[in-house]
MARGU-489740 format. One record per residue (C-alpha): residue number from 1; residue in three letters; z, y, x. Coordinates in steps of 0.05 Angstrom, whole numbers. Layout:
BEGIN
<num: NUM residu: Ala Z: Z Y: Y X: X> $
...
This chain:
BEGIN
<num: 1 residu: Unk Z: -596 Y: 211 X: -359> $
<num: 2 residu: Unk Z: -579 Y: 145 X: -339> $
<num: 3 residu: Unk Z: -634 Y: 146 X: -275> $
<num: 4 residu: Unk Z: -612 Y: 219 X: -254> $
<num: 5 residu: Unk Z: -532 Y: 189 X: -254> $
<num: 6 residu: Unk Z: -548 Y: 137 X: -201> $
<num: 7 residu: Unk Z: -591 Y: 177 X: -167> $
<num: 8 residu: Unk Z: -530 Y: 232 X: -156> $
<num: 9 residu: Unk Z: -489 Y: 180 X: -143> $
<num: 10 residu: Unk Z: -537 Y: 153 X: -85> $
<num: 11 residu: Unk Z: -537 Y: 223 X: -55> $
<num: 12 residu: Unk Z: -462 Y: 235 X: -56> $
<num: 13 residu: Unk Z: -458 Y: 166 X: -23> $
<num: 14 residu: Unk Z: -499 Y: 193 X: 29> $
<num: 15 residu: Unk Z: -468 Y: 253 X: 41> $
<num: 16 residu: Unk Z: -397 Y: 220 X: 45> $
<num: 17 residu: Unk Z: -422 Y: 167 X: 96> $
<num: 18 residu: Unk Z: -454 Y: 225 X: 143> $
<num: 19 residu: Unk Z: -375 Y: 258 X: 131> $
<num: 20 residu: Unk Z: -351 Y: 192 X: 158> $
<num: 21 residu: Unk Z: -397 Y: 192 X: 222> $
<num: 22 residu: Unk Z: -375 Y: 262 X: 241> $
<num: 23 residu: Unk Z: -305 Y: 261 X: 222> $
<num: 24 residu: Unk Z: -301 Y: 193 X: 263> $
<num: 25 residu: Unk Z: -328 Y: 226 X: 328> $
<num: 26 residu: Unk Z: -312 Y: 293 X: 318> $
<num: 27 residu: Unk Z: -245 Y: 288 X: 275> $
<num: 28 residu: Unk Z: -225 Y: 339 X: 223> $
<num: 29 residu: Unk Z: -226 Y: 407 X: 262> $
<num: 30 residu: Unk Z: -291 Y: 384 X: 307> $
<num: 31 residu: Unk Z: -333 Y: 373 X: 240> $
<num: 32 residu: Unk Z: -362 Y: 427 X: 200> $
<num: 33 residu: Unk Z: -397 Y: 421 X: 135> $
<num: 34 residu: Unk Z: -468 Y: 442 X: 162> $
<num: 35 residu: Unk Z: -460 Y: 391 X: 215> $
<num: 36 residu: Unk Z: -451 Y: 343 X: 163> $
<num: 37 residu: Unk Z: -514 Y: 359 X: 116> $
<num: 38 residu: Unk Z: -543 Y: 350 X: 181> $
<num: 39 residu: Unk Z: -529 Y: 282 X: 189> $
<num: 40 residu: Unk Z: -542 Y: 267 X: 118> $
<num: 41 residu: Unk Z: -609 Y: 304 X: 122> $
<num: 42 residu: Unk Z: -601 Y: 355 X: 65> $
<num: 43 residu: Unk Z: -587 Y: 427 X: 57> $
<num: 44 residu: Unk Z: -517 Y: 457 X: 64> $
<num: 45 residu: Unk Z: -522 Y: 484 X: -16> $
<num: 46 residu: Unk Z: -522 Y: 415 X: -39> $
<num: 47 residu: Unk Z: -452 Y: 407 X: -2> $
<num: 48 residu: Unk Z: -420 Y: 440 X: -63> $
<num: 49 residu: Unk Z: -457 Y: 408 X: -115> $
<num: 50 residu: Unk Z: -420 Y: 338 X: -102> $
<num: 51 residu: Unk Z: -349 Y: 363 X: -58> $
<num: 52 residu: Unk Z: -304 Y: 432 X: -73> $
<num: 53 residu: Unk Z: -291 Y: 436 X: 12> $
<num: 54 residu: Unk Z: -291 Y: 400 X: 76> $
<num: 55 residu: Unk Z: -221 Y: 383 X: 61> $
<num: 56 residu: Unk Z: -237 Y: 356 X: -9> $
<num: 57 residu: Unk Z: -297 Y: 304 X: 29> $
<num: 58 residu: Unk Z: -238 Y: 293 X: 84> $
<num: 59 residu: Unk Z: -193 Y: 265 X: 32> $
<num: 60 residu: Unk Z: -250 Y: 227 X: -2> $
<num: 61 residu: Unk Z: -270 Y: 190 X: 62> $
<num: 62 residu: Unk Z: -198 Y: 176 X: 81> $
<num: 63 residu: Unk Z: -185 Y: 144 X: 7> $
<num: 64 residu: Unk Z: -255 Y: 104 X: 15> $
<num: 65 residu: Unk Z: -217 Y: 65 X: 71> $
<num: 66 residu: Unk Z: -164 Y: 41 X: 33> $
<num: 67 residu: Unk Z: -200 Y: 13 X: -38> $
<num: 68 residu: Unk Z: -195 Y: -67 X: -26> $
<num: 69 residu: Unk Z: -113 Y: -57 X: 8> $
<num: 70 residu: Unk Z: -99 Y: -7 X: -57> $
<num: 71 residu: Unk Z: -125 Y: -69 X: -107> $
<num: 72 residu: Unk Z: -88 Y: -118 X: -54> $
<num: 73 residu: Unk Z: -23 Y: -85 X: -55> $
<num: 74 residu: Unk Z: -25 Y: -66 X: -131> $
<num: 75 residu: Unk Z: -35 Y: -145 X: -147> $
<num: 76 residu: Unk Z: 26 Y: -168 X: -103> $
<num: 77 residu: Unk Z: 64 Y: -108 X: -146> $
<num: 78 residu: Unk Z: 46 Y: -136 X: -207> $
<num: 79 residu: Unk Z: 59 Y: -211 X: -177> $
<num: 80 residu: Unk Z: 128 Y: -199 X: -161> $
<num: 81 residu: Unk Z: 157 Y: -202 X: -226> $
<num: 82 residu: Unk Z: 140 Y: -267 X: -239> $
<num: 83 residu: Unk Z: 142 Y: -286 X: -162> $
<num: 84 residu: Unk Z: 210 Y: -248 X: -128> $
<num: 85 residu: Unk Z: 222 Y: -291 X: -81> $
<num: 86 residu: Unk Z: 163 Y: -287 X: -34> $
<num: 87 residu: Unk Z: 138 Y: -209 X: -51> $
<num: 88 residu: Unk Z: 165 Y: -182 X: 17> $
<num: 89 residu: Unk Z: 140 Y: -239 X: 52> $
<num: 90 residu: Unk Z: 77 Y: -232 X: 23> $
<num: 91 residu: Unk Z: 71 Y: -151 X: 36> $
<num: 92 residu: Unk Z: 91 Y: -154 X: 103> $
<num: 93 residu: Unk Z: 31 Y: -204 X: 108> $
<num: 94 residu: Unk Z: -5 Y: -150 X: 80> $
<num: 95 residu: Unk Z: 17 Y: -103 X: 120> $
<num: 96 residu: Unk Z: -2 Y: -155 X: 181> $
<num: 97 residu: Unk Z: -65 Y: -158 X: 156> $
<num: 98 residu: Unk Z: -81 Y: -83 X: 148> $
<num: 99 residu: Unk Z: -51 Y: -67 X: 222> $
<num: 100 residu: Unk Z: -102 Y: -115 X: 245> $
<num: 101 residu: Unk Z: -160 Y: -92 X: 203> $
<num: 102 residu: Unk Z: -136 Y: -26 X: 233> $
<num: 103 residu: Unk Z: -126 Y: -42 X: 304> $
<num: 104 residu: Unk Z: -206 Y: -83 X: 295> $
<num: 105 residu: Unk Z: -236 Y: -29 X: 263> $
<num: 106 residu: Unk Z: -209 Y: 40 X: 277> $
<num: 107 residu: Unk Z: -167 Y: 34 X: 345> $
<num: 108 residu: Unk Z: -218 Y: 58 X: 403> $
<num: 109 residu: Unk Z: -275 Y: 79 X: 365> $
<num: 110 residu: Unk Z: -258 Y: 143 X: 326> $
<num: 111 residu: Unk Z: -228 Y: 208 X: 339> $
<num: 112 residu: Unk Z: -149 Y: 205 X: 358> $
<num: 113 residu: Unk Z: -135 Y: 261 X: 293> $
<num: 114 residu: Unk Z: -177 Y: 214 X: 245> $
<num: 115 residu: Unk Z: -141 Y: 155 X: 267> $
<num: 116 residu: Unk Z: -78 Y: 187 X: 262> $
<num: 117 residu: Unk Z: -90 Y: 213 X: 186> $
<num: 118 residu: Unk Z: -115 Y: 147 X: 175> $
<num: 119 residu: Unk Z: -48 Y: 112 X: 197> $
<num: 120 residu: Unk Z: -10 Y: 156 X: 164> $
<num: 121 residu: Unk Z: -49 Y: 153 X: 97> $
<num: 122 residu: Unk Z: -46 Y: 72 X: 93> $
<num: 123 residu: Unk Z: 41 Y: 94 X: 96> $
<num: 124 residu: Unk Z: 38 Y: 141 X: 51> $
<num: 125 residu: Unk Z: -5 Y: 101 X: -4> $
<num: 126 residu: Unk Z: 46 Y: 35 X: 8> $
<num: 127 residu: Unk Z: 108 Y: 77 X: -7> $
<num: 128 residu: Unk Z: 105 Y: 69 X: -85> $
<num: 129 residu: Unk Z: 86 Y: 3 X: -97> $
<num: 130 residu: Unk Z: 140 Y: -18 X: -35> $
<num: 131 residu: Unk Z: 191 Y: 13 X: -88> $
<num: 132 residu: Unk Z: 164 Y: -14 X: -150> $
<num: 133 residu: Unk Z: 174 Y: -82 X: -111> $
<num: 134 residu: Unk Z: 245 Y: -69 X: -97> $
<num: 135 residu: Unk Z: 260 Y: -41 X: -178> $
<num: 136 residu: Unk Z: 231 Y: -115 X: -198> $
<num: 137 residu: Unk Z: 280 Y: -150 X: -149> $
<num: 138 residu: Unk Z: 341 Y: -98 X: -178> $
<num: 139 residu: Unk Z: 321 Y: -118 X: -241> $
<num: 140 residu: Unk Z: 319 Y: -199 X: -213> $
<num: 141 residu: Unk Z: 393 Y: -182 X: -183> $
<num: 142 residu: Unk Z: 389 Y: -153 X: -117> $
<num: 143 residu: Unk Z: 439 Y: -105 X: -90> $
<num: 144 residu: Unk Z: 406 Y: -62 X: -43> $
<num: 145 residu: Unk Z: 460 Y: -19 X: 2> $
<num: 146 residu: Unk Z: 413 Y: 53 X: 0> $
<num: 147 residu: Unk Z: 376 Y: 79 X: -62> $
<num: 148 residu: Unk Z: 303 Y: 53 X: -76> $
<num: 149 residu: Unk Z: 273 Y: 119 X: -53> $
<num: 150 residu: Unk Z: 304 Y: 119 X: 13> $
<num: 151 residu: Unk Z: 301 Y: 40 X: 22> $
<num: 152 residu: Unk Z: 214 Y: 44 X: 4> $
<num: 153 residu: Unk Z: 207 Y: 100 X: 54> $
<num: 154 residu: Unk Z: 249 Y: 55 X: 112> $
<num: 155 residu: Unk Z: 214 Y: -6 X: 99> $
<num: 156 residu: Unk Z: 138 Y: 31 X: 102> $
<num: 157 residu: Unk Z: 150 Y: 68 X: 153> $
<num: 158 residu: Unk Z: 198 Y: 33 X: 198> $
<num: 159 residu: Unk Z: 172 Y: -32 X: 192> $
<num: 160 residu: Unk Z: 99 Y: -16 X: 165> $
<num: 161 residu: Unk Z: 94 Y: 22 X: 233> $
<num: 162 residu: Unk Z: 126 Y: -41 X: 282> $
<num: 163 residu: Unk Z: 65 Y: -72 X: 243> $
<num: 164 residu: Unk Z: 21 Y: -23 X: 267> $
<num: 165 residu: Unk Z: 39 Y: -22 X: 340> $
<num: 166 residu: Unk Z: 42 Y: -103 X: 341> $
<num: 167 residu: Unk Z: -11 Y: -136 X: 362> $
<num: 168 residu: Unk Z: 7 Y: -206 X: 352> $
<num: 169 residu: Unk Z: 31 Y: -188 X: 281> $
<num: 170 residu: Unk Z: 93 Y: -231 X: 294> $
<num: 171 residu: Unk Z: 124 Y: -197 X: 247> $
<num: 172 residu: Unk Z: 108 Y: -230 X: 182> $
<num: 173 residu: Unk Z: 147 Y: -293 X: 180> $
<num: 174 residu: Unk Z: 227 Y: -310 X: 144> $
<num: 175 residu: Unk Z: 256 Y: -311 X: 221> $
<num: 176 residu: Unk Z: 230 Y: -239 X: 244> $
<num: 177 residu: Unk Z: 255 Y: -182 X: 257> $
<num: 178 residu: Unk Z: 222 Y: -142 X: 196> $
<num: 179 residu: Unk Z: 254 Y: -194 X: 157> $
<num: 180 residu: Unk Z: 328 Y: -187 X: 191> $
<num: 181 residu: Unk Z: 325 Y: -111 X: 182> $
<num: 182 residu: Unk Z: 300 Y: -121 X: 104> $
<num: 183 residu: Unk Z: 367 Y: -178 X: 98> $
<num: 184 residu: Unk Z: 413 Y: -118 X: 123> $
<num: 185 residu: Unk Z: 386 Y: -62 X: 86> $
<num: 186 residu: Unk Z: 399 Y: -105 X: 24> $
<num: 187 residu: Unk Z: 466 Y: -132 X: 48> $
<num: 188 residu: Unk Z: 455 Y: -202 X: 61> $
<num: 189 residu: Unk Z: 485 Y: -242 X: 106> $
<num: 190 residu: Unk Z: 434 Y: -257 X: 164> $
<num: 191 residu: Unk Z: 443 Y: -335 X: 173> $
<num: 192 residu: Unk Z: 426 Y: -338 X: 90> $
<num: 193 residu: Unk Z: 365 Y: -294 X: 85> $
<num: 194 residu: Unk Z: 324 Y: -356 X: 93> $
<num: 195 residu: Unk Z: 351 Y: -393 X: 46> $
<num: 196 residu: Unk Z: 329 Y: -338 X: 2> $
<num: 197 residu: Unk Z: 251 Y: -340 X: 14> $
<num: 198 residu: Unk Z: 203 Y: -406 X: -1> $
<num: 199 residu: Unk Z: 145 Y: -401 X: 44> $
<num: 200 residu: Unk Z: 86 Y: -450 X: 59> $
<num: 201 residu: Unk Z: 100 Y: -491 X: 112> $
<num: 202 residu: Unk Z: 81 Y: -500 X: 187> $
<num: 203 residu: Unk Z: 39 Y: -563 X: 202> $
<num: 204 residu: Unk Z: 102 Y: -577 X: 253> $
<num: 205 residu: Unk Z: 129 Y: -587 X: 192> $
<num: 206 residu: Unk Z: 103 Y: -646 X: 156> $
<num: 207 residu: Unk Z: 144 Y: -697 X: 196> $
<num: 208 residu: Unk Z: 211 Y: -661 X: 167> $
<num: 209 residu: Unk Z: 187 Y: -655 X: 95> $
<num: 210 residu: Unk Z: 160 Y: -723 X: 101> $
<num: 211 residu: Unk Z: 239 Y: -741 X: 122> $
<num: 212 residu: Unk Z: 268 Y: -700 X: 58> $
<num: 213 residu: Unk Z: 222 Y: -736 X: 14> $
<num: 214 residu: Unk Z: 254 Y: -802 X: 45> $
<num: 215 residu: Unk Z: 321 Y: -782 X: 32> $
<num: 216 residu: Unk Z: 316 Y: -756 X: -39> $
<num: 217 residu: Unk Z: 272 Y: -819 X: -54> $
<num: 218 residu: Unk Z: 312 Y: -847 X: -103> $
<num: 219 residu: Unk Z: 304 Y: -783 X: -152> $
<num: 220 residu: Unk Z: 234 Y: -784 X: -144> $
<num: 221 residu: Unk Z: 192 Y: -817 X: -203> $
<num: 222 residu: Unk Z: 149 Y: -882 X: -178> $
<num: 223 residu: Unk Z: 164 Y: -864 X: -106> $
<num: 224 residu: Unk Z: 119 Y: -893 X: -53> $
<num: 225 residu: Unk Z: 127 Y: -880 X: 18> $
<num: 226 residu: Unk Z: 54 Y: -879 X: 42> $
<num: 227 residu: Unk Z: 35 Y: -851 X: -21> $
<num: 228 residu: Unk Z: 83 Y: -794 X: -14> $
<num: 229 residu: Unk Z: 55 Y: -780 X: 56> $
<num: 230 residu: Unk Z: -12 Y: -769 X: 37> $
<num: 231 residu: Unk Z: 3 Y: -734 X: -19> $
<num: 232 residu: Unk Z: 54 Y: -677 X: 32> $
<num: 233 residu: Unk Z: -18 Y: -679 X: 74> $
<num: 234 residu: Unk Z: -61 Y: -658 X: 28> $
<num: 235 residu: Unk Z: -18 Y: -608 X: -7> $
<num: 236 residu: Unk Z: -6 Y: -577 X: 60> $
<num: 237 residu: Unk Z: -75 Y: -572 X: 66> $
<num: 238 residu: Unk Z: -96 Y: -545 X: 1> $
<num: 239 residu: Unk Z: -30 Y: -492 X: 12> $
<num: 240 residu: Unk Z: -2 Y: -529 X: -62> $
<num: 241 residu: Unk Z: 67 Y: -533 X: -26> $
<num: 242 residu: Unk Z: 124 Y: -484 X: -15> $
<num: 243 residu: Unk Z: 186 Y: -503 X: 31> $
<num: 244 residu: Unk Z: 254 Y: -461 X: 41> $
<num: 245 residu: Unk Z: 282 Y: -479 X: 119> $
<num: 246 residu: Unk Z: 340 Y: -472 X: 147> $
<num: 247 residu: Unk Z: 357 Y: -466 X: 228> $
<num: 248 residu: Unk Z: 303 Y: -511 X: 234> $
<num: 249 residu: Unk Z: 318 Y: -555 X: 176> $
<num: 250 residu: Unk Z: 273 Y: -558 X: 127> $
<num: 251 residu: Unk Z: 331 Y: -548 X: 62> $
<num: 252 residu: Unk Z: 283 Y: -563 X: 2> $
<num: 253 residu: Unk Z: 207 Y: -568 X: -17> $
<num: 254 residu: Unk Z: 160 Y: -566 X: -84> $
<num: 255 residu: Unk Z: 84 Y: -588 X: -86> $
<num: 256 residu: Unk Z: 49 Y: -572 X: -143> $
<num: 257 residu: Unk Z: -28 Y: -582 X: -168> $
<num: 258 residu: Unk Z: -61 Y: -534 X: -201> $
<num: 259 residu: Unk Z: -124 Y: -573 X: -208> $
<num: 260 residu: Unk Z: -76 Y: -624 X: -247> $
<num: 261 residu: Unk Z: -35 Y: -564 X: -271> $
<num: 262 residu: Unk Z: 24 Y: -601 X: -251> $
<num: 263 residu: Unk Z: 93 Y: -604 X: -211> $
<num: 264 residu: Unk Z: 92 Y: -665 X: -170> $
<num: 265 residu: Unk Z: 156 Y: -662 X: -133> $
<num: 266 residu: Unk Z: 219 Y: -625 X: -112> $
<num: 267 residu: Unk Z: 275 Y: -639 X: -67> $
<num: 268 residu: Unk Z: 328 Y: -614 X: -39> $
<num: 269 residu: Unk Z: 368 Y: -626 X: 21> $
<num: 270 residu: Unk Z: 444 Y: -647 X: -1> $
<num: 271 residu: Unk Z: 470 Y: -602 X: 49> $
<num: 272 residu: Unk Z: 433 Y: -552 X: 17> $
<num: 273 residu: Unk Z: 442 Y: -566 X: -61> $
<num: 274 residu: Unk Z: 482 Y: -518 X: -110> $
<num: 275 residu: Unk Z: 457 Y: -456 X: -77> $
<num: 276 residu: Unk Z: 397 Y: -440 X: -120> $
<num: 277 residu: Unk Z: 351 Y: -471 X: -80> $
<num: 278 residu: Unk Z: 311 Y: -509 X: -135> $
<num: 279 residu: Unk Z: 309 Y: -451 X: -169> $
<num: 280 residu: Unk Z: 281 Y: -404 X: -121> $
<num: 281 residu: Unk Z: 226 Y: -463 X: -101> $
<num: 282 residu: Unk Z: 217 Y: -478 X: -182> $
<num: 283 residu: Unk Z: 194 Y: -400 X: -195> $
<num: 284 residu: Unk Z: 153 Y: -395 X: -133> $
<num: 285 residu: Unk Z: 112 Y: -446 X: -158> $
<num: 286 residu: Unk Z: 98 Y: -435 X: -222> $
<num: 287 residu: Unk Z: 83 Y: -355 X: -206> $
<num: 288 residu: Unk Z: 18 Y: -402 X: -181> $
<num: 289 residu: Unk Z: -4 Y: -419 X: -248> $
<num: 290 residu: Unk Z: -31 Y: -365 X: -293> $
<num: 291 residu: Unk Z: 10 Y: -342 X: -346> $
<num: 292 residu: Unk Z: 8 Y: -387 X: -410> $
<num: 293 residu: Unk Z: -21 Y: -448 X: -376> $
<num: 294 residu: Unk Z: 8 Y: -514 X: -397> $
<num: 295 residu: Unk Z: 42 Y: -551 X: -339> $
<num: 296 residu: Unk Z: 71 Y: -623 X: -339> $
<num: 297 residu: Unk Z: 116 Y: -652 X: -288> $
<num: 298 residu: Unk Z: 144 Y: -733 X: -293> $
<num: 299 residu: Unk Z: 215 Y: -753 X: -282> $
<num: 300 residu: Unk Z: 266 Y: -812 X: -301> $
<num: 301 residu: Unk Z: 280 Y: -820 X: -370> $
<num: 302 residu: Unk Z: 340 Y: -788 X: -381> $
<num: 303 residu: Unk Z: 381 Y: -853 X: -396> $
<num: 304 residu: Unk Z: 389 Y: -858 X: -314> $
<num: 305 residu: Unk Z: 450 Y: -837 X: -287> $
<num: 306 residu: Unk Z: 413 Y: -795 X: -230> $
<num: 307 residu: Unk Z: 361 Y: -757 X: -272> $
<num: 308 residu: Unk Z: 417 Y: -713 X: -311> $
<num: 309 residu: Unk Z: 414 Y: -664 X: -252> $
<num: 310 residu: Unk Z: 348 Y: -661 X: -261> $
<num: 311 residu: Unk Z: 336 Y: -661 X: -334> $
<num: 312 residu: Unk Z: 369 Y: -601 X: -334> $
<num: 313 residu: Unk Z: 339 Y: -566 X: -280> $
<num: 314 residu: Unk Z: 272 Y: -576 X: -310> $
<num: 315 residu: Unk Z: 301 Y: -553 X: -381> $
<num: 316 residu: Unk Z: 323 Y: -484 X: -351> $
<num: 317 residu: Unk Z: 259 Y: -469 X: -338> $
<num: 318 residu: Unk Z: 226 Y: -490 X: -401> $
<num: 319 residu: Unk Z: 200 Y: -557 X: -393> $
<num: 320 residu: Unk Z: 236 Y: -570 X: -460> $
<num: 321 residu: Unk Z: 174 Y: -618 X: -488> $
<num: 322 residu: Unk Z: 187 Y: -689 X: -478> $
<num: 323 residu: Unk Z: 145 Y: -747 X: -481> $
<num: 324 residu: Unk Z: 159 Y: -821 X: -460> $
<num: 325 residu: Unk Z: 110 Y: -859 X: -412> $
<num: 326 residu: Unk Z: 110 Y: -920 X: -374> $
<num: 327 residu: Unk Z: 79 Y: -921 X: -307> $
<num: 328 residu: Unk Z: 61 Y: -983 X: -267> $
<num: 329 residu: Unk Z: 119 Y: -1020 X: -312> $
<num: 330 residu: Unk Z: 173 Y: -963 X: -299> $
<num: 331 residu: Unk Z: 195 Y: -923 X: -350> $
<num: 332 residu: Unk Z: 180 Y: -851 X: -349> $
<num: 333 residu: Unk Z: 182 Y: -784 X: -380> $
<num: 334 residu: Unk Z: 133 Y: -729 X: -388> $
<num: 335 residu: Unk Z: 158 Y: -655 X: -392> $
<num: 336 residu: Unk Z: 109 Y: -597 X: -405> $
<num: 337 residu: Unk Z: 121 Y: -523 X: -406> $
<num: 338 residu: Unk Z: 85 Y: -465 X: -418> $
<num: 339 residu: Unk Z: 84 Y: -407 X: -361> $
<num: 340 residu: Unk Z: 112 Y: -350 X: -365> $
<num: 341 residu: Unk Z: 102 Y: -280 X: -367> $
<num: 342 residu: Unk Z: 160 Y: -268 X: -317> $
<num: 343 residu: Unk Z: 202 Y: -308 X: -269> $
<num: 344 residu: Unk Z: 259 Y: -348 X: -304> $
<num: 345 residu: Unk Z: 319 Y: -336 X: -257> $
<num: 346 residu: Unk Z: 373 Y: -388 X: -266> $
<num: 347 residu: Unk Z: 420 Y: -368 X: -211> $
């Protein structure tokens, strides 16, 4: 039974990949179903063994396209309730990265009807999960000026299509356009939407987090200048670092190790502090962890004037176990908390 099921399987596989040569060249109208069994060597009778119609193969050869972005955009669904802050940053990467796999693999090389019902398929599928996104961030506070229904529709297939007719897929940064339409369909002010997304930084960059790191030095626990350099390099190259800029000011920035499972730092501009920043930075980075992994992060003792601030940041987002430490003759405290199942939103 078991032989016979993988051995149907192989021939509907066949058949369905001799549907996707025809309907490629020929689109949907051009192809007919004997033209198919003809590509897939086998009598027309067998057609209706695996597929009820042409249009019922049509619809499974369409679908077959879109299997890895379905499982892509279902996982940044599901990671925006414990990550908010960067889900439309991160689906309008997607959405980058599927115009491109469109543009590379599609665009010039199959029929203009196919290509169009392929377009307008990878749309259509986005639509829910675009609105599921924007319930979580309801639910997380936003105040979006349209419904859900009509605001998922805009965003797919306004700004999923500028995606598809960009090239350059400029589109998928904090300081875009896509991102300036998404600020004013949820009525935010346009000069704060970036204060509103952490991102990973630009290797531009480095210099001006290196500054920040400078300036807050004195909350930091056994700062060391060099050592703090290397340590922005190599979390900038291992992508273990999430920044929130400002009109080219970089306004705060948290590293993080997940070999180490560990906060290392976070700072924040004082131009910039009282606004949430921390907060937004602090649940971007532990949405990196998996949920119920054990993190630690070292501070001042609280006994130090300028670790109260602090203490209680790190508090509101669970790092309620305490442990005492010395390190290289200073002394210290170790906080741990466990992750959580959703994103902890102070603000």
């Amino acid at each position: 039974m078991q032989k016979k099921a993988v051995k149907d399987n192989a021939k509907k596989s066949k058949i369905l990949s001799a549907a996707a040569n025809c309907f490629m060249a020929d689109g949907f109208e051009g192809t007919s179903i004997r033209q198919i069994m003809n590509e897939a060597g086998a009598e027309v009778g067998l057609f209706y063994y695996y597929f009820k119609s042409k249009d019922d193969i049509y619809s499974a050869f369409i679908e077959s396209l879109f299997i890895d972005y379905k499982i892509k955009i279902i996982g940044m669904t599901e990671k925006a309730v414990r990550s908010p802050y960067t889900s439309f940053i991160d689906i309008f990467g997607l959405f980058a990265d599927e115009a491109e796999r469109f543009r590379n693999e599609f665009v010039g090389k199959m029929h203009e009807s196919t290509l169009r019902d392929i377009r307008d398929r990878s749309l259509e599928i986005s639509v829910p999960y675009i609105k599921q996104i924007i319930e979580v961030l309801i639910g997380y506070g936003a105040k979006p000026l349209i419904s859900t229904e009509e605001l998922a529709i805009i965003m797919t297939y306004g700004i999923g299509n500028l995606f598809l007719r960009d090239k350059e897929s400029r589109l998928a940064g904090t300081d875009t356009e896509s991102m300036k339409t998404t600020a004013l369909l949820f009525g935010l002010d346009l000069d704060y939407v970036s204060l509103t997304l952490p991102r990973t930084p630009t290797a531009e960059e480095a210099e001006k987090i290196t500054a920040l790191a400078e300036l807050c030095s004195e909350n930091f626990a056994d700062y060391n200048a060099e050592r703090m350099a290397r340590l922005i390099k190599k979390r900038m190259s291992s992508g273990e670092i999430f920044v929130i800029a400002h009109k080219n000011n970089i306004a705060g920035f948290i590293m993080f190790s997940k070999k180490n499972k560990m906060i290392d730092h976070i700072a924040v501009s004082p131009d910039y502090r009282r606004i949430g920043i921390a907060s937004r930075l602090m649940v971007t980075a532990m949405a990196q962890f998996e949920v119920g992994e054990e993190l630690s992060a070292v501070t001042f003792r609280q006994e130090r004037l300028m670790s109260d601030g602090v203490s209680r940041m790190y508090k509101k987002f669970g790092f309620d176990n305490e442990k005492n430490i010395v390190v290289r003759g200073k002394p210290l405290v170790r906080r741990t908390a466990v992750v959580p199942e959703k994103a902890i939103i102070t603000e």
